[in-house]
C-alpha positions as a Markdown table, in Angstrom:
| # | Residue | x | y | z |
|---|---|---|---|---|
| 1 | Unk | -46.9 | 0.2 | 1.4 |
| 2 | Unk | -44.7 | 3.2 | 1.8 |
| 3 | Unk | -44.7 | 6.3 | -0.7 |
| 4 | Unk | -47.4 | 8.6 | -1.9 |
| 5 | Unk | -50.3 | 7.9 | -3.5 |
| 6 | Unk | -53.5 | 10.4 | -5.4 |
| 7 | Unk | -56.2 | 9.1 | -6.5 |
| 8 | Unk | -56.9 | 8.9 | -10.9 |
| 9 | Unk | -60.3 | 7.8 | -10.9 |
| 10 | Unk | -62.5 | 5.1 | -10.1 |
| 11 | Unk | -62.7 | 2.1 | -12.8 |
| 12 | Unk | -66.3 | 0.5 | -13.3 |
| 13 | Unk | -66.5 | -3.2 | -13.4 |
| 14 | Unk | -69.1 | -5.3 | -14.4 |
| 15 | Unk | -70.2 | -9.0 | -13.2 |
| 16 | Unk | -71.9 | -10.3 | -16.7 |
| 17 | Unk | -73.4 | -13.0 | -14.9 |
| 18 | Unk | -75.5 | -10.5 | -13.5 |
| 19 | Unk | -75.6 | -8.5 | -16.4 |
| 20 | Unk | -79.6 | -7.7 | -17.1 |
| 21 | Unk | -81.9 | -4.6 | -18.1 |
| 22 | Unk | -84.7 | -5.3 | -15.3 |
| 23 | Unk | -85.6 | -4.0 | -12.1 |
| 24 | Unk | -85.6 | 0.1 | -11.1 |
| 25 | Unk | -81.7 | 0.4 | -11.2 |
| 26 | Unk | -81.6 | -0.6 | -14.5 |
| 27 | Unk | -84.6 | 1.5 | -16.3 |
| 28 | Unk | -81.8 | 4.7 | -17.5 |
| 29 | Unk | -79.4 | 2.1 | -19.4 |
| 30 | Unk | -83.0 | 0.1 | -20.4 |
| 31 | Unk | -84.7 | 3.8 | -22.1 |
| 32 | Unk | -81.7 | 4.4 | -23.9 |
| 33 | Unk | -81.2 | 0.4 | -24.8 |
| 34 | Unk | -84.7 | 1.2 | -26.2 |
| 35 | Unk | -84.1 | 4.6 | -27.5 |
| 36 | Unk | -81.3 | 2.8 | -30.1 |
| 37 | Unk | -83.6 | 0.4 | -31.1 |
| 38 | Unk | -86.6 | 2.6 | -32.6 |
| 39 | Unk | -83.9 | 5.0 | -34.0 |
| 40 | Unk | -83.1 | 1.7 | -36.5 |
| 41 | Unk | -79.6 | 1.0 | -34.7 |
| 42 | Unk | -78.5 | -2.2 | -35.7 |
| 43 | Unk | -75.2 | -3.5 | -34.1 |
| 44 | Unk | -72.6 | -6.0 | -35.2 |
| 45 | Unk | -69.6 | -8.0 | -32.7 |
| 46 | Unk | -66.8 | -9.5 | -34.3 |
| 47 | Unk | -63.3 | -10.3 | -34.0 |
| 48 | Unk | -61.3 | -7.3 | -35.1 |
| 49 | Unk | -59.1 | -9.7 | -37.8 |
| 50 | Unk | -63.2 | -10.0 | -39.2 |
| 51 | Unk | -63.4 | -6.4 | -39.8 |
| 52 | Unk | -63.7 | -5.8 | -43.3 |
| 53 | Unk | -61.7 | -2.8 | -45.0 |
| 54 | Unk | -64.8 | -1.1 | -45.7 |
| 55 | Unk | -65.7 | -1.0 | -42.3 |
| 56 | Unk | -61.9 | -0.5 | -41.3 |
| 57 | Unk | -61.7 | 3.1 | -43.2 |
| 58 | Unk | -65.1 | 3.7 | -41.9 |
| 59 | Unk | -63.5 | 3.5 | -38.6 |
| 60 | Unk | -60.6 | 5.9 | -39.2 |
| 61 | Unk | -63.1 | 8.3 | -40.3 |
| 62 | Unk | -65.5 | 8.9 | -37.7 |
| 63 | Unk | -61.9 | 8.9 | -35.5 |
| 64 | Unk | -60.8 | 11.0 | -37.4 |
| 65 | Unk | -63.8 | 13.5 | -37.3 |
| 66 | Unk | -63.8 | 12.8 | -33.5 |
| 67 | Unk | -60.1 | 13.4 | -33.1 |
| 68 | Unk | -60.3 | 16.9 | -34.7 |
| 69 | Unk | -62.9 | 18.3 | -32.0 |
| 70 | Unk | -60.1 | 17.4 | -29.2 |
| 71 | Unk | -57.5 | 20.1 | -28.9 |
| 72 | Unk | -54.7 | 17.5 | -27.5 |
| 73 | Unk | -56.0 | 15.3 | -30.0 |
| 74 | Unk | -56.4 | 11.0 | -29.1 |
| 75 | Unk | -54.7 | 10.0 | -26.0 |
| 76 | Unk | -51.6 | 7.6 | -26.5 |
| 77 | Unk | -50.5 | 4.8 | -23.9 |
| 78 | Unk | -53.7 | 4.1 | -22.2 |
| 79 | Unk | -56.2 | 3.7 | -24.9 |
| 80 | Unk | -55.5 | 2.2 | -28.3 |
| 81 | Unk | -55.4 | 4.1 | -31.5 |
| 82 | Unk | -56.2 | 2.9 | -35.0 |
| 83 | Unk | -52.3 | 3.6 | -35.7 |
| 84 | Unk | -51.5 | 1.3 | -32.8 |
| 85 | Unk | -53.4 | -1.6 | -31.9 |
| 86 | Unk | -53.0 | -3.0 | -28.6 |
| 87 | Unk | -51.4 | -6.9 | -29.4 |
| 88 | Unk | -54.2 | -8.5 | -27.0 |
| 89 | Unk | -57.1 | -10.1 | -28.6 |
| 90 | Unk | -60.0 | -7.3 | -29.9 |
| 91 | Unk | -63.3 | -7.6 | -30.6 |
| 92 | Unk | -65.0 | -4.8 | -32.3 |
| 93 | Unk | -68.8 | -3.4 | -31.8 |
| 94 | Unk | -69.8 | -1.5 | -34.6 |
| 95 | Unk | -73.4 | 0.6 | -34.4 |
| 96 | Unk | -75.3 | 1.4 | -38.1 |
| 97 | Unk | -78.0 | 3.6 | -39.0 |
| 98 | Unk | -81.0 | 3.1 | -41.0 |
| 99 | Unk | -79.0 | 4.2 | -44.0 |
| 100 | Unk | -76.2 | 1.8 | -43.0 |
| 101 | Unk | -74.0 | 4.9 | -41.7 |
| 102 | Unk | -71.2 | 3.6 | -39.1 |
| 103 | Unk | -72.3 | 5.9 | -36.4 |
| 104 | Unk | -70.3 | 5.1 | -33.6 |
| 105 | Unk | -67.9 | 1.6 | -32.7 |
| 106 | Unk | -66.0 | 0.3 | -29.8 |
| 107 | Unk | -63.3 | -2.1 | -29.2 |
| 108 | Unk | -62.7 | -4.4 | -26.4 |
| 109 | Unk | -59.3 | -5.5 | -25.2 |
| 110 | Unk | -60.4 | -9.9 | -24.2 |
| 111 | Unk | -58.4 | -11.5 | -21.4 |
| 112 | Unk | -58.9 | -14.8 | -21.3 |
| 113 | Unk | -56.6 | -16.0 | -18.4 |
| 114 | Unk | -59.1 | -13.9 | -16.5 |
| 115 | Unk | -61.5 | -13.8 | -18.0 |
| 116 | Unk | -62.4 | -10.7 | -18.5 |
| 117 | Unk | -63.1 | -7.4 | -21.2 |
| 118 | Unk | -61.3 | -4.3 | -21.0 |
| 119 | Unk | -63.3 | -1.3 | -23.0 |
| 120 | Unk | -60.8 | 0.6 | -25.1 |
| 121 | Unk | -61.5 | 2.6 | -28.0 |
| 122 | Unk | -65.4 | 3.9 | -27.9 |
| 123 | Unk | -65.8 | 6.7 | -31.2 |
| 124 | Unk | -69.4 | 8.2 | -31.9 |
| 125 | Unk | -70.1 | 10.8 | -34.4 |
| 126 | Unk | -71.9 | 14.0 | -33.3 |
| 127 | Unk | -74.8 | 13.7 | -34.9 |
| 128 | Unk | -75.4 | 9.8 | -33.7 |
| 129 | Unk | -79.1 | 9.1 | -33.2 |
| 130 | Unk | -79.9 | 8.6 | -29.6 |
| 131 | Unk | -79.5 | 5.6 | -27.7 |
| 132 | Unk | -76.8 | 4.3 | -30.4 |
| 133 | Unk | -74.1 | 4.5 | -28.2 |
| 134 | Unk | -75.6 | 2.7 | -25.1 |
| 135 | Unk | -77.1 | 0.2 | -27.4 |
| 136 | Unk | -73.9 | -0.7 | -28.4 |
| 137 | Unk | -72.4 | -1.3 | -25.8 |
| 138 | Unk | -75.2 | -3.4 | -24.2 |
| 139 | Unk | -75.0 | -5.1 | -27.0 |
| 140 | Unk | -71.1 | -5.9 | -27.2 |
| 141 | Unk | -71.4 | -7.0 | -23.0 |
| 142 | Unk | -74.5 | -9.1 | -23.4 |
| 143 | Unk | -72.8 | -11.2 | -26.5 |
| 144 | Unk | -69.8 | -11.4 | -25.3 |
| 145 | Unk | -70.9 | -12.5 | -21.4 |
| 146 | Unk | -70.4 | -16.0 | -22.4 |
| 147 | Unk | -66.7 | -15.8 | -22.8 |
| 148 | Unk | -65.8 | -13.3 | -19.7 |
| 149 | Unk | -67.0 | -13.3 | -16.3 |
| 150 | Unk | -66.5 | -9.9 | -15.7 |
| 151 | Unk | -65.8 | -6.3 | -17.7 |
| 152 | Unk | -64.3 | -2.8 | -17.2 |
| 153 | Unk | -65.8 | 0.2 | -18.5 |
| 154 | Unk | -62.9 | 1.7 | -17.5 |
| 155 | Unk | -61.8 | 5.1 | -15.3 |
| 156 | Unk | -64.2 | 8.1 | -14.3 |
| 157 | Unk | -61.3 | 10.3 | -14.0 |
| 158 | Unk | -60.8 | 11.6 | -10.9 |
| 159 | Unk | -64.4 | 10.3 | -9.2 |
| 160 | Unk | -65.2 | 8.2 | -6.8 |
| 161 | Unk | -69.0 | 7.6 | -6.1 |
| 162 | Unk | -68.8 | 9.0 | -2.9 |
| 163 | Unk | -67.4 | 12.4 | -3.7 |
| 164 | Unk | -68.2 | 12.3 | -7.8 |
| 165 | Unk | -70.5 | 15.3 | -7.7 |
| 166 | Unk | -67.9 | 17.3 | -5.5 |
| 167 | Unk | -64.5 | 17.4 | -7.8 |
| 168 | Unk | -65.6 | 16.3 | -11.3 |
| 169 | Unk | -67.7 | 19.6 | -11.8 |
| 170 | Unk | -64.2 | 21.3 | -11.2 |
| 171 | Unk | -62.5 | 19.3 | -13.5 |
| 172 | Unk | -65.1 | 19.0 | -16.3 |
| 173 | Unk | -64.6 | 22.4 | -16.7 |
| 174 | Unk | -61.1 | 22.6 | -16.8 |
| 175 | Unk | -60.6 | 19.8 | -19.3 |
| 176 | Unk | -63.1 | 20.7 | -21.3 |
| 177 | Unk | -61.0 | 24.0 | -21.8 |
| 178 | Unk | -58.1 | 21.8 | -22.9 |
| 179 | Unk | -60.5 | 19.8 | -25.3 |
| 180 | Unk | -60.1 | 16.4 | -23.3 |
| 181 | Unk | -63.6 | 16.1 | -23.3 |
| 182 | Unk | -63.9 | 12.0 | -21.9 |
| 183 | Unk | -62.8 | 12.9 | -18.3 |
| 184 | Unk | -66.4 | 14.8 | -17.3 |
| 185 | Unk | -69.1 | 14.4 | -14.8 |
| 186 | Unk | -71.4 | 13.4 | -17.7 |
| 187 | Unk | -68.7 | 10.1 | -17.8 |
| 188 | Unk | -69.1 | 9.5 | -14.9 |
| 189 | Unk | -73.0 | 9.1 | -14.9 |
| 190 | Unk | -72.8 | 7.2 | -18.4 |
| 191 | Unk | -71.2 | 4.4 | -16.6 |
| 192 | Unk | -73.2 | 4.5 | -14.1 |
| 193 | Unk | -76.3 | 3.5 | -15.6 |
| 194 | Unk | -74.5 | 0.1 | -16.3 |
| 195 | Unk | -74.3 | -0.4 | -12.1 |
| 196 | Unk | -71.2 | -1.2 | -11.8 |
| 197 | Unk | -69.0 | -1.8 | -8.9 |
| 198 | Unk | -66.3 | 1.4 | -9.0 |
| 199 | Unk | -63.2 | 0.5 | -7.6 |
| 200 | Unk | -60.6 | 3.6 | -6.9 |
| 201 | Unk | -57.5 | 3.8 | -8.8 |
| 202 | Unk | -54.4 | 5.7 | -7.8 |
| 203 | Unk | -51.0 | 7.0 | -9.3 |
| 204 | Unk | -48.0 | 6.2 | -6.2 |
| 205 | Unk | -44.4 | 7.3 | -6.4 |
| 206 | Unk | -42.0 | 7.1 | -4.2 |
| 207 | Unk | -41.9 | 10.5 | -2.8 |
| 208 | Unk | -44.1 | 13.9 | -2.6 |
| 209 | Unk | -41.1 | 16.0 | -4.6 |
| 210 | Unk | -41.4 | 13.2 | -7.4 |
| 211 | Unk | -45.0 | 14.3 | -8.3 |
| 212 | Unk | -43.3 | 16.9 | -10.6 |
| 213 | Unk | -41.3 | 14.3 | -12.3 |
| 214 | Unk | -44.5 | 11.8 | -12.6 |
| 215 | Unk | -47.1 | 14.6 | -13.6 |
| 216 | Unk | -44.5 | 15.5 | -16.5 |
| 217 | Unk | -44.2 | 12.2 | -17.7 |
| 218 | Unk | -47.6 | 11.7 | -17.6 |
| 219 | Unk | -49.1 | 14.1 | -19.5 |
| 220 | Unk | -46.1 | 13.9 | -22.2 |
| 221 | Unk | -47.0 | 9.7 | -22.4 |
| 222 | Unk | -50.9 | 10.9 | -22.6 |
| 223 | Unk | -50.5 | 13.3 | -25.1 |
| 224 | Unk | -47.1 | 13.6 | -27.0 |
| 225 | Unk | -47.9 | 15.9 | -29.9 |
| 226 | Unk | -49.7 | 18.1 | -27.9 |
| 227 | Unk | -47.5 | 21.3 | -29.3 |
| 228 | Unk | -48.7 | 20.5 | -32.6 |
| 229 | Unk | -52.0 | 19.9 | -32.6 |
| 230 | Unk | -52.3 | 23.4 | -30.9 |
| 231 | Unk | -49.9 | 24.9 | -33.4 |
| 232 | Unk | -52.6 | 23.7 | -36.2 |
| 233 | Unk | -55.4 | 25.1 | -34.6 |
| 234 | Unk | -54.4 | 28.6 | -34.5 |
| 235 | Unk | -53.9 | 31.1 | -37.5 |
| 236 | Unk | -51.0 | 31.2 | -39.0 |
| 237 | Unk | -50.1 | 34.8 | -38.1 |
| 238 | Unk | -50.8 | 33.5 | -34.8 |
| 239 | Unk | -48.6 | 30.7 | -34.6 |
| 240 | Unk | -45.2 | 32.3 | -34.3 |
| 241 | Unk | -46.8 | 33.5 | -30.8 |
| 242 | Unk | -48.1 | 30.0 | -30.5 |
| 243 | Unk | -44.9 | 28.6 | -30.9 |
| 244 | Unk | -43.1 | 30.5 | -28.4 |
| 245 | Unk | -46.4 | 29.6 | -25.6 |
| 246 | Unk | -45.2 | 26.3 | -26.5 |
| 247 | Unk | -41.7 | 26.5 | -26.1 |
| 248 | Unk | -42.3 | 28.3 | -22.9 |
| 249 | Unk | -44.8 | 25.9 | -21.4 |
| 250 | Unk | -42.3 | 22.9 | -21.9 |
| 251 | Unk | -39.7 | 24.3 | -20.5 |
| 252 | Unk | -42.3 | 24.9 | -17.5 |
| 253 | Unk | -43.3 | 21.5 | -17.9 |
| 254 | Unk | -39.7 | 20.2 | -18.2 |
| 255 | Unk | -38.3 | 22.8 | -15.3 |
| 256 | Unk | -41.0 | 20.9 | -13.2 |
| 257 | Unk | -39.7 | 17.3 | -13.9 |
| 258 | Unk | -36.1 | 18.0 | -13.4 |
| 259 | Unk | -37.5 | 20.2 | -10.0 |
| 260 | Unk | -38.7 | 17.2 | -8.7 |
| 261 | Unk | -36.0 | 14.8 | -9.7 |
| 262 | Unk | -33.2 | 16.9 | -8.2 |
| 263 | Unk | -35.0 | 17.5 | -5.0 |
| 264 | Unk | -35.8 | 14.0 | -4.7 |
| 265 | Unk | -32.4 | 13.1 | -5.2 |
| 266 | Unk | -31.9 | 15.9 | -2.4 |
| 267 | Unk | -33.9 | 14.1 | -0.3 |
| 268 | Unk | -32.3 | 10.8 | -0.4 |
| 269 | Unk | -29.1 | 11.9 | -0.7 |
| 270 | Unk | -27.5 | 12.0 | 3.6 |
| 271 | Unk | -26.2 | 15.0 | 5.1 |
| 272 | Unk | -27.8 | 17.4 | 2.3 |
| 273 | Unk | -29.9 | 20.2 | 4.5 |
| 274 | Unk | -33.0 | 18.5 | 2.6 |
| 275 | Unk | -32.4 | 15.2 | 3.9 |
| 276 | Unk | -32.0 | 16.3 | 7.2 |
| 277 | Unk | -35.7 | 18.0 | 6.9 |
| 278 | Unk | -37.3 | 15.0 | 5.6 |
| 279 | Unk | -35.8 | 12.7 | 8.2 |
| 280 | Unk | -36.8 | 14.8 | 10.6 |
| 281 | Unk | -40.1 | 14.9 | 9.5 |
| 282 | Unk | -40.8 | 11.6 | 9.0 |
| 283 | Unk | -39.8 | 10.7 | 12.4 |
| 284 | Unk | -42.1 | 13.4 | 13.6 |
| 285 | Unk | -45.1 | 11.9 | 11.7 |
| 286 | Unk | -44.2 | 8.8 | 13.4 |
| 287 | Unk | -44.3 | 10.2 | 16.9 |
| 288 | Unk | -47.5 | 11.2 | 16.1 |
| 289 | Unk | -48.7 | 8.0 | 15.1 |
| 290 | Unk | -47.3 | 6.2 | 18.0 |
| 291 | Unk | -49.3 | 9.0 | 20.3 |
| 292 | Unk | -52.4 | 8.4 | 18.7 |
| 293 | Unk | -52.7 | 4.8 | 19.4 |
């Protein structure tokens, strides 16, 4: 396949049939299984159209409180929101305390032409007892392994288990300055104490000047009120300044996109000087590759 391709992140999947708490690899995910349990974490699994409206506004509140640590605020397109429920069948996990606090939930999208789970939403409160959120989800995969074969914990953004340690230290730390606070090295070892089999995942387009373009759109599909939510954190006598940052980083962001679109279009576009450069490159690459064999 032609184009150019960088990798996102590798997605965790997990064979149910196999699913089990035994044996060496399994004693992290097995402590904290145990942890939840003497903290008094019960857990409930139902159909989401089961969810009562107690435990629905429950729900938007502990999103809510989460939501308002994130500076971006909840991702859009990717993961679903309590405004925007995905239409695929959802089950919900919900995780209690001893005083019958909703501590922490998760939803799963089901597939059943596959069959298979898709983790979507996962929401914990700060102060969660320990082990909730891992009982939870053990939980959710062990009652629902009779109607999937498989399940996805989803991405470990940009890590692979070969090279995990290497670039998500680099990128913990700059998210973490942005207040996307999923996409860590600490992700990455939660799902790994579920042994799962990561597969990479990778964002292709058509050309290396249309990264610009797809990098823009992106991060404008991920996070489209991003302008506001930092305008609200600020002080107001700050926010005239804020404002303008705003303004001037989307005209970056936008001055990027249309960058990349017209040089792409330059590229494609014969008997433009940047035509003739790419051709010529590309045929060099390919003398190369002919050498080398």
């Amino acid at each position: 396949m032609g184009g150019a391709r960088k990798l996102l992140g590798s997605e965790a999947l997990i064979d149910l049939n196999g699913l089990t708490l035994e044996g060496p690899a399994m004693a992290k995910l097995r402590h904290e299984v145990s942890r939840g349990k003497r903290n008094h974490i019960t857990i409930t699994v139902l159909p989401l159209g089961q969810v009562t409206s107690a435990a629905r506004a429950a729900m938007e509140s502990l999103a809510t409180a989460w939501g308002a640590g994130h500076t971006l605020g909840e991702m859009a397109f990717s993961v679903g929101r309590l405004d925007d429920r995905p239409t695929a069948p959802t089950a919900v996990g919900l995780a209690y305390d001893q005083a019958g606090r909703l501590v922490a939930y998760c939803t799963w999208l089901c597939l059943p032409a596959v069959p298979a789970l898709v983790l979507d939403e996962i929401r914990r409160l700060p102060d969660a007892p320990a082990g909730a959120m891992d009982l939870l989800l053990y939980s959710c995969l062990d009652q629902m392994r009779h109607h999937a074969t498989w399940a996805s914990l989803g991405l470990a953004p940009l890590a692979g288990a070969e090279h995990a340690d290497r670039l998500v230290r680099l990128e913990a730390a700059l998210l973490q300055r942005l207040g996307i606070n999923g996409a860590s090295a600490s992700l990455f070892a939660f799902k790994g104490k579920y042994q799962p089999r990561w597969e990479p995942r990778y964002l292709v387009v058509e050309r290396e000047a249309d990264w610009p373009a797809a990098a823009l759109a992106t991060f404008l599909v991920h996070y489209p009120r991003w302008d506001q939510r930092l305008v609200r954190r600020v002080p107001s006598r700050l926010r005239l300044a804020q404002g303008q940052a705003a303004a001037a980083v989307s005209f970056a962001l936008l001055l990027a996109g249309l960058t990349g679109v017209v040089a792409a279009t330059a590229f494609s576009r014969q008997g433009h000087p940047f035509y003739a450069v790419h051709t010529a490159v590309h045929a060099q690459t390919g003398l190369l590759a002919v050498s080398r064999r």
